[in-house]
TIDRENVO-441526 format. One record per residue: residue in three letters; x, y, z of N, C-alpha, C, O, CB in turn. Coordinates in steps of 0.02 Angstrom, whole numbers, padded with zeros to 5 digits, always signed. Glycine has a CB too. Layout:
residues N
ALAXYZXYZXYZXYZXYZ...
end
This chain:
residues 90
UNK+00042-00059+00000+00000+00000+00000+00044+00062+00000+00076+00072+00052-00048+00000+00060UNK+00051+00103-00047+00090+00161-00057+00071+00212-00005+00013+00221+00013+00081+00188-00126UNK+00124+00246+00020+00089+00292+00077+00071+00369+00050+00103+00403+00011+00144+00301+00147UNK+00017+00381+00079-00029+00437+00050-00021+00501+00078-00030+00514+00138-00099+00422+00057UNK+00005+00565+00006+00006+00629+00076-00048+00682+00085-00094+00684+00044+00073+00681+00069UNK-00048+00706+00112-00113+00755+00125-00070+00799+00157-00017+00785+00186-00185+00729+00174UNK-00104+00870+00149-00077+00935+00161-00129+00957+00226-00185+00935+00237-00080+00988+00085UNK-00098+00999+00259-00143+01039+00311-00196+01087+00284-00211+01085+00224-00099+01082+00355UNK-00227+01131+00329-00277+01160+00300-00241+01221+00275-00278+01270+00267-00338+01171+00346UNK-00173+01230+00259-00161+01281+00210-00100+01266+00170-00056+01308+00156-00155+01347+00243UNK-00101+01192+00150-00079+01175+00108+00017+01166+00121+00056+01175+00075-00111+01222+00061UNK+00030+01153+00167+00074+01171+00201+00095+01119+00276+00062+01121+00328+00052+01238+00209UNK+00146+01082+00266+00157+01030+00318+00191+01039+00384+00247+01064+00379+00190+00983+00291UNK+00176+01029+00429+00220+01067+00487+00290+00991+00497+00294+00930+00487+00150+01085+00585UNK+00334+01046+00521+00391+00991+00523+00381+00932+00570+00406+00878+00555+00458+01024+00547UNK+00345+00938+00624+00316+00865+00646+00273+00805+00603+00264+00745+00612+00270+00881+00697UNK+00251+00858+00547+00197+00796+00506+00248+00767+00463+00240+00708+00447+00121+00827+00451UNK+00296+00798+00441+00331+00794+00385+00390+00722+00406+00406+00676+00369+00366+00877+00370UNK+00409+00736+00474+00463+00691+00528+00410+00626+00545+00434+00570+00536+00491+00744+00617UNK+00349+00629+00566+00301+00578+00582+00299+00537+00479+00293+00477+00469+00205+00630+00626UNK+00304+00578+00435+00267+00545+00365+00365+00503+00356+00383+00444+00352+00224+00634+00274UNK+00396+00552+00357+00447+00511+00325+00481+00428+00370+00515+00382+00347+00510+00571+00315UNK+00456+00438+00438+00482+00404+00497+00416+00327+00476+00432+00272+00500+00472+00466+00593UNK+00371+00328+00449+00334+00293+00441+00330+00235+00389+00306+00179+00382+00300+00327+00442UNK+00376+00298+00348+00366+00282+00275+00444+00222+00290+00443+00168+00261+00371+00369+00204UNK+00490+00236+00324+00565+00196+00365+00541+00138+00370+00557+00092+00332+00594+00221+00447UNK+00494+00130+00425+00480+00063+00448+00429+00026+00393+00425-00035+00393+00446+00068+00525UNK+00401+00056+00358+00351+00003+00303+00392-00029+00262+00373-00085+00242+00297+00040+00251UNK+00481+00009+00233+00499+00014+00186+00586-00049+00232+00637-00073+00208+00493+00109+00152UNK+00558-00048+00296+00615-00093+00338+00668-00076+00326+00712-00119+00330+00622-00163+00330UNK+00689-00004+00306+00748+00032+00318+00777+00044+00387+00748+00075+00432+00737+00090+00293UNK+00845+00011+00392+00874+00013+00479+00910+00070+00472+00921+00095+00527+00929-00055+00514UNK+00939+00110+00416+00965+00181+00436+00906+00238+00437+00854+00252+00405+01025+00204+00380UNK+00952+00269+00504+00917+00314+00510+00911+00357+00438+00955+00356+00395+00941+00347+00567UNK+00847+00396+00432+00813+00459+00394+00785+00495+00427+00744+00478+00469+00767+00449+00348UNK+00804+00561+00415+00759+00625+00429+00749+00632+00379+00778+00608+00331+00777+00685+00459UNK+00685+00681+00382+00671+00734+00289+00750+00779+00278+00760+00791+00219+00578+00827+00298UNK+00787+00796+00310+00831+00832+00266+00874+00770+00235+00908+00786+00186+00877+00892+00308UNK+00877+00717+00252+00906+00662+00209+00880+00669+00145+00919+00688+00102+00892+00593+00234UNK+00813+00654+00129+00761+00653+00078+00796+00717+00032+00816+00716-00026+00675+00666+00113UNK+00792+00784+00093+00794+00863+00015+00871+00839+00000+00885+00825-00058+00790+00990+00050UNK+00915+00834+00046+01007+00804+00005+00992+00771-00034+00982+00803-00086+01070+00754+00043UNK+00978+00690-00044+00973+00674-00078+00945+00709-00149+00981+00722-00197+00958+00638-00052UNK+00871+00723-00147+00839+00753-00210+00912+00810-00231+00949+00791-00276+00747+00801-00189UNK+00923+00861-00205+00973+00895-00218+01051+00857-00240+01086+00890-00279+00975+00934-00160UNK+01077+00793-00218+01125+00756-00245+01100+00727-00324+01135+00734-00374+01141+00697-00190UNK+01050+00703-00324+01012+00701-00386+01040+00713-00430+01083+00696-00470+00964+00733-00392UNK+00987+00770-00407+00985+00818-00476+01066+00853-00498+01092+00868-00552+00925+00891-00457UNK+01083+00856-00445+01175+00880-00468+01199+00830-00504+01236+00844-00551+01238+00889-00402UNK+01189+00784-00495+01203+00724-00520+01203+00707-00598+01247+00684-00634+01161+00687-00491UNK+01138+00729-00609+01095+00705-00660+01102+00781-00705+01057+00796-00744+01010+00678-00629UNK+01146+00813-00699+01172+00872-00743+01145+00939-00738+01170+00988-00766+01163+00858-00810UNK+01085+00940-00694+01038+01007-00675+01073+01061-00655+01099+01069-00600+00988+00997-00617UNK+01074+01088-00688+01110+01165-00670+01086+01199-00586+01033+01211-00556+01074+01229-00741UNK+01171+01207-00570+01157+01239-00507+01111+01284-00493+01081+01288-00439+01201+01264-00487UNK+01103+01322-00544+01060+01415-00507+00990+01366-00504+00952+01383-00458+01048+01522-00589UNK+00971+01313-00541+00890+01272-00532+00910+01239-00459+00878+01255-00409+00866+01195-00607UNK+00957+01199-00457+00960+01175-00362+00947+01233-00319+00902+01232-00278+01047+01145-00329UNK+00990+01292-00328+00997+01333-00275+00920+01371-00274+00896+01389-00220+01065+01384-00286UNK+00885+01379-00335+00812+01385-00345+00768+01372-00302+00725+01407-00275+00792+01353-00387UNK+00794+01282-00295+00733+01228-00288+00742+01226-00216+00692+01224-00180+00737+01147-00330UNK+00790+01227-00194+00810+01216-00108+00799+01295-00070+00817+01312-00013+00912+01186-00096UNK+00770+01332-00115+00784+01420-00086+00823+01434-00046+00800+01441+00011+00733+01457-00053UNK+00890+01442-00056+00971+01434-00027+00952+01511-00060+00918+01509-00111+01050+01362-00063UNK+00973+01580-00034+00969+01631-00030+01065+01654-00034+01095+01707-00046+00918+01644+00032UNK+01088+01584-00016+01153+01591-00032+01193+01529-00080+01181+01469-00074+01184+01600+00035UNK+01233+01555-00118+01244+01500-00178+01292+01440-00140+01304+01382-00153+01290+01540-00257UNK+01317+01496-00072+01377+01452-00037+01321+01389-00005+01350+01335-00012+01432+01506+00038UNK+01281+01383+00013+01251+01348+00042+01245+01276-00028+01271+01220-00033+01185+01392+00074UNK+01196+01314-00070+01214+01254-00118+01264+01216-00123+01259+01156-00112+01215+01267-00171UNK+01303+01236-00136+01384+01201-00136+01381+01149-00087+01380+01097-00120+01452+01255-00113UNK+01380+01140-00046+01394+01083+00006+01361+01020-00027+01385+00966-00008+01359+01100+00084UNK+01300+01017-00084+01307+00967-00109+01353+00962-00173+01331+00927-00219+01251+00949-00115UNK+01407+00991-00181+01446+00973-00219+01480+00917-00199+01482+00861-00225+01479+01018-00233UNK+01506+00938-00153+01572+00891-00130+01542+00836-00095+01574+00815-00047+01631+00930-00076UNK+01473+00799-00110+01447+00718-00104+01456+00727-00195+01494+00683-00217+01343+00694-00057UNK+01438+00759-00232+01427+00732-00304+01479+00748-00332+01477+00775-00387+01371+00755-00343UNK+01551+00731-00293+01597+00717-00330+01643+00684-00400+01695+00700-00430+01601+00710-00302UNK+01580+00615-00408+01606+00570-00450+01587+00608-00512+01610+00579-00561+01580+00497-00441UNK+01553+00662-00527+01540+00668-00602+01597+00731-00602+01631+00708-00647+01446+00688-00631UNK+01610+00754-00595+01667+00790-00600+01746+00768-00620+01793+00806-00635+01667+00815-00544UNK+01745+00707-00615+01785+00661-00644+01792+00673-00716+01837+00683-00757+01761+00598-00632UNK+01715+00667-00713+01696+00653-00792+01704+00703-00850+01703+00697-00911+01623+00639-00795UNK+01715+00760-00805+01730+00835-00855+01785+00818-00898+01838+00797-00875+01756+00912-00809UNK+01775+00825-00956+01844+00834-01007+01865+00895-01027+01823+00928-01057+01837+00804-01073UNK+01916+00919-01020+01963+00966-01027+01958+00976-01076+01959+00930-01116+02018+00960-01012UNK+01949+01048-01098+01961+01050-01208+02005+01054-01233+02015+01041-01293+01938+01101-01257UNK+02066+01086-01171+02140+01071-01207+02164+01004-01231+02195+00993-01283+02193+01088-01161UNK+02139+00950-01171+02170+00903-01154+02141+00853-01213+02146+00792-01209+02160+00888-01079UNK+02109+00891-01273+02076+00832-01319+02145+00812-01374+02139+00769-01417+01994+00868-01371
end
């Protein structure tokens, strides 16, 4: 049974509902590491860095008011940076 979300009466989750939905969703799913929801937004934010999404859209999507803040998921999405090829180096 997929777990179902529902919003408050203004559309809008308080951080207890949000810690009670993801803590629930742990044990159905028999995950033994711990999760909080900011696990959940890193991740989505490792993602998408990941997956080639341009920073100013992360720093967008996470409303980081500072770009330095974004950054900190750089340095988990290290491995594609590997992958950059140099244009001298062709």
């Amino acid at each position: 049974m997929p777990l179902v979300l529902t919003s408050g009466s203004k559309g809008k989750y308080s951080a207890k509902s949000v810690s009670a939905i993801v803590t629930k969703a742990r044990f159905k799913t028999k995950i033994k590491k711990k999760i909080i929801p900011h696990t959940l937004r890193h991740s989505f934010a490792t993602h998408l860095l990941e997956n080639g999404t341009d920073f100013r859209y992360i720093q967008n999507l996470l409303s980081h008011s500072s770009v330095k803040t974004t950054e900190l998921y750089t340095q988990v999405a290290v491995n594609n940076f590997i992958l950059i090829k140099n244009p001298l180096d062709l």
